[in-house]
C-alpha positions as CSV (number, residue, x, y, z in Angstrom):
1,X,82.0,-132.3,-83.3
2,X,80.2,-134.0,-86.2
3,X,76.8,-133.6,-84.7
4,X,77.4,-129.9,-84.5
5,X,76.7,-129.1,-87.8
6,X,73.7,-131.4,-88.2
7,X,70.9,-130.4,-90.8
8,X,67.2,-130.6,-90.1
9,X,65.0,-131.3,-92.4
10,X,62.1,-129.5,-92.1
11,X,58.8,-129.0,-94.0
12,X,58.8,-128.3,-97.9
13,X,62.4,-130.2,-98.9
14,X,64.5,-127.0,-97.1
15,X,67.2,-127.4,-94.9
16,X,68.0,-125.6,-91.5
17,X,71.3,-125.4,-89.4
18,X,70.8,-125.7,-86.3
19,X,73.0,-122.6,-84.9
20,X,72.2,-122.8,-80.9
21,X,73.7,-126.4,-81.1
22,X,76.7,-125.2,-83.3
23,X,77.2,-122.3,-80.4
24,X,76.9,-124.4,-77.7
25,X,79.1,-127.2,-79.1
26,X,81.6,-124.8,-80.0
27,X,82.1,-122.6,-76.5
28,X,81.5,-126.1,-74.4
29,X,85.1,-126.8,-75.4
30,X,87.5,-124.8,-73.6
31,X,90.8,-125.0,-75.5
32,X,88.7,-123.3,-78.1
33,X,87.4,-120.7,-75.3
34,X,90.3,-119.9,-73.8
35,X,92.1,-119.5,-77.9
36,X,89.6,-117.2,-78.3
37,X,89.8,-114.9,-75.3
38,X,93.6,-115.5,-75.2
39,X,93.3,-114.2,-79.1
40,X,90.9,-110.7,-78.3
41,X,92.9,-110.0,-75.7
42,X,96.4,-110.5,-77.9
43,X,94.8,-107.9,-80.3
44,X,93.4,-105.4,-77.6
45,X,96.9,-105.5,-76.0
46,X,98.7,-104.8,-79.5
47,X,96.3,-102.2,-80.6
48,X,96.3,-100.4,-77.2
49,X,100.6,-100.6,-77.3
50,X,100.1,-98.8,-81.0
51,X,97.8,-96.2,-80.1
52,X,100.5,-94.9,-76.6
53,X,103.8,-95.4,-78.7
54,X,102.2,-93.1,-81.5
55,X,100.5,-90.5,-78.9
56,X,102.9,-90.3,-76.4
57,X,106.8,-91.2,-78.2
58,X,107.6,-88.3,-80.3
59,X,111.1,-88.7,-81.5
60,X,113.8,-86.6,-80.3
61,X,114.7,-83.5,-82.9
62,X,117.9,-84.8,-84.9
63,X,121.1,-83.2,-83.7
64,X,123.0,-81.0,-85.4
65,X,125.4,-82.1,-87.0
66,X,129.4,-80.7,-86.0
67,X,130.6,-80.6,-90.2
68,X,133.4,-78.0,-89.5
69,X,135.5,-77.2,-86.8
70,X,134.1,-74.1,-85.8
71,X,130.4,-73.3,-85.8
72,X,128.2,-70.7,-85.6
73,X,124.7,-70.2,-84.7
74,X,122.1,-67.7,-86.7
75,X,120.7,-66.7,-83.6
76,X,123.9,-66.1,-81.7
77,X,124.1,-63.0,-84.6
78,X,120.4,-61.3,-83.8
79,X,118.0,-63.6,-86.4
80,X,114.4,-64.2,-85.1
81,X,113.1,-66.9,-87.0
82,X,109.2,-66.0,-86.4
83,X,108.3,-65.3,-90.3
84,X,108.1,-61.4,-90.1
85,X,111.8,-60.3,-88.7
86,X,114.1,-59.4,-91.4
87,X,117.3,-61.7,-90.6
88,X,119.6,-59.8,-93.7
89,X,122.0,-58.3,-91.4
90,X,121.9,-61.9,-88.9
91,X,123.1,-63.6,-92.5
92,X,125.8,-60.8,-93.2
93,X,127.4,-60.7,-89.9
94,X,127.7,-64.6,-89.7
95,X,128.8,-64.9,-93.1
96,X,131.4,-62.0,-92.3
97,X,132.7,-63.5,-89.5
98,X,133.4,-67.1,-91.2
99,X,135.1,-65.1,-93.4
100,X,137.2,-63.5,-91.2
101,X,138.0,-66.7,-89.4
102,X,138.7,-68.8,-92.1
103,X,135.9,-70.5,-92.7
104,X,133.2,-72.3,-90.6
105,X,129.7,-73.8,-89.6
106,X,126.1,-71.5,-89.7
107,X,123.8,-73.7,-87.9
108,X,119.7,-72.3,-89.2
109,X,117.7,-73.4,-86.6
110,X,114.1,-74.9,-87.5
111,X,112.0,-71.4,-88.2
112,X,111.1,-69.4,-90.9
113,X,113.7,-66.8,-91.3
114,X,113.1,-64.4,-93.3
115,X,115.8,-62.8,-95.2
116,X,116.6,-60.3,-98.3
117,X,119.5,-61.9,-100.7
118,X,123.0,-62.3,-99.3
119,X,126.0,-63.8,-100.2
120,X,128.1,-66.8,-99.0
121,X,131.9,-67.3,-98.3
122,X,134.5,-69.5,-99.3
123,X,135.5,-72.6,-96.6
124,X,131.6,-72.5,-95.4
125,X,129.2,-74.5,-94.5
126,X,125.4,-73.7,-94.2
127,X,123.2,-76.5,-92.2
128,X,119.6,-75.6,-92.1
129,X,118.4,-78.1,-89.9
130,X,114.7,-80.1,-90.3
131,X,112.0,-77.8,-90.1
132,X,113.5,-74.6,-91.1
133,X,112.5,-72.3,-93.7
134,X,114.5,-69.4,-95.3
135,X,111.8,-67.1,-97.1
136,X,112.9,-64.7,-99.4
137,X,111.3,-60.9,-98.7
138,X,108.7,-59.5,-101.3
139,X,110.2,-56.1,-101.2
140,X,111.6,-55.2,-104.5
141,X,114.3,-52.9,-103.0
142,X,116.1,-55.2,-101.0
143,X,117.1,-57.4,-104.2
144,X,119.7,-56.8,-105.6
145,X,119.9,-56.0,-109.8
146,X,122.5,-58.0,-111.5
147,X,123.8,-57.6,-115.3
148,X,122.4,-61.1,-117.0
149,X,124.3,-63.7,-117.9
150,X,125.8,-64.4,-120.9
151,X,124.0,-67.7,-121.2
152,X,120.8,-66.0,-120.9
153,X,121.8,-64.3,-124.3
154,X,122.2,-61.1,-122.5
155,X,118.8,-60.6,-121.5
156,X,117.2,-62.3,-124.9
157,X,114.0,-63.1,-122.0
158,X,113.7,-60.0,-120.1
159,X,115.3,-57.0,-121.8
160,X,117.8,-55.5,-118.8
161,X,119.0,-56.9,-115.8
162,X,118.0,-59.8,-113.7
163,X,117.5,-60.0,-109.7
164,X,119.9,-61.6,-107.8
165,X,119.6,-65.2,-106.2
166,X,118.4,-65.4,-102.4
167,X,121.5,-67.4,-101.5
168,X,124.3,-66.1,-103.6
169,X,128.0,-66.2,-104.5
170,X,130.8,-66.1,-106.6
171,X,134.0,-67.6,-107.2
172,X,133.6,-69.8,-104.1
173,X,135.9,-72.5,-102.9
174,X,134.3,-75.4,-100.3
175,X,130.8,-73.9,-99.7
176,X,128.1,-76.5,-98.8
177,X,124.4,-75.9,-98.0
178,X,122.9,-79.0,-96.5
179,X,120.4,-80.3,-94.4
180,X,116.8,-80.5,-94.5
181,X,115.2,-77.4,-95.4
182,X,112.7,-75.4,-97.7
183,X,114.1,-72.3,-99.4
184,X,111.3,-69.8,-100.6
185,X,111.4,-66.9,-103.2
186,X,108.0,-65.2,-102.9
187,X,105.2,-65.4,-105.8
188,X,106.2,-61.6,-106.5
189,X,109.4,-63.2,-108.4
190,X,108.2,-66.5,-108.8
191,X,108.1,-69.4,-106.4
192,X,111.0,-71.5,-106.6
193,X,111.1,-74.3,-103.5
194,X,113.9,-76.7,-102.6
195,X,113.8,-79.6,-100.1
């Protein structure tokens, strides 16, 4: 192996390696051949195992999760979550009947359903699950004008009232809104975004 990286000297005090004899010393040995292939094909295996996992596995949707015992579906009310439906009257009816049973689960599929303002209930629960987007409608006549609050200094920002909240309530007991979800007001009232 010493001889394989042997200098010449050559003509004008320069010295040359000698790369054919380096080559073939090097691939004449074959531990070192067989390290090598065993190595390429180590990486082509690995890389090739990478590129199916990440083309082919996409990873189940996340179940809903069961947070109350009795649970409710936005769709099982009439909502389309397609972007252009309005879902108001979906959101009333569900919220109406957890109400009238007691309390309960509304399960918001992944979608974008949009919706004017409505109100919650007490004993609730609102999951809107991964990928789903409530969008709040641009049509100044479905929201709703509200006195402002007194911690606003009664309208010391904007003289008169205010608009009501997309998701609203008051004097609730045991309301949660969870999951993973986007809530949008449109640019008309100002963008407000929540994940």
């Amino acid at each position: 192996m010493a001889d394989s990286f042997r200098f010449q000297y050559r003509n004008s005090n320069k010295f040359r390696f000698d790369y054919k004899r380096t080559l073939s010393l090097l691939f004449s040995s074959r531990w070192i051949l067989f390290t090598l292939i065993w190595a390429i094909g180590f990486i082509l295996i690995v890389a090739w195992q990478r590129t199916a996992i990440d083309r082919f596995w996409i990873p189940p949707p996340r179940p809903i999760p069961r947070l109350r015992s009795l649970v409710f579906s936005l769709t099982d009310f009439g909502a389309v979550g397609d972007g252009v439906t309005l879902n108001t009257k979906a959101f009333e009816r569900a919220v109406a009947e957890i109400r009238k049973r007691g309390g309960g689960q509304l399960n918001v599929e992944a979608g974008r359903w949009l919706t004017a303002p409505f109100n919650l209930t007490s004993h609730m629960t609102l999951f809107l699950s991964e990928n789903s987007v409530v969008l709040g409608t641009d049509d100044e006549n479905h929201w709703p004008l509200m006195p402002p609050l007194p911690s606003y200094g009664y309208g010391r920002e904007c003289p008169g009232p205010r608009y009501g909240s997309l998701i609203h309530g008051q004097h609730l007991k045991d309301v949660v809104i969870t999951g993973q979800f986007i809530a949008l007001i449109t640019a008309k009232f100002g963008v407000q975004s929540f994940t």
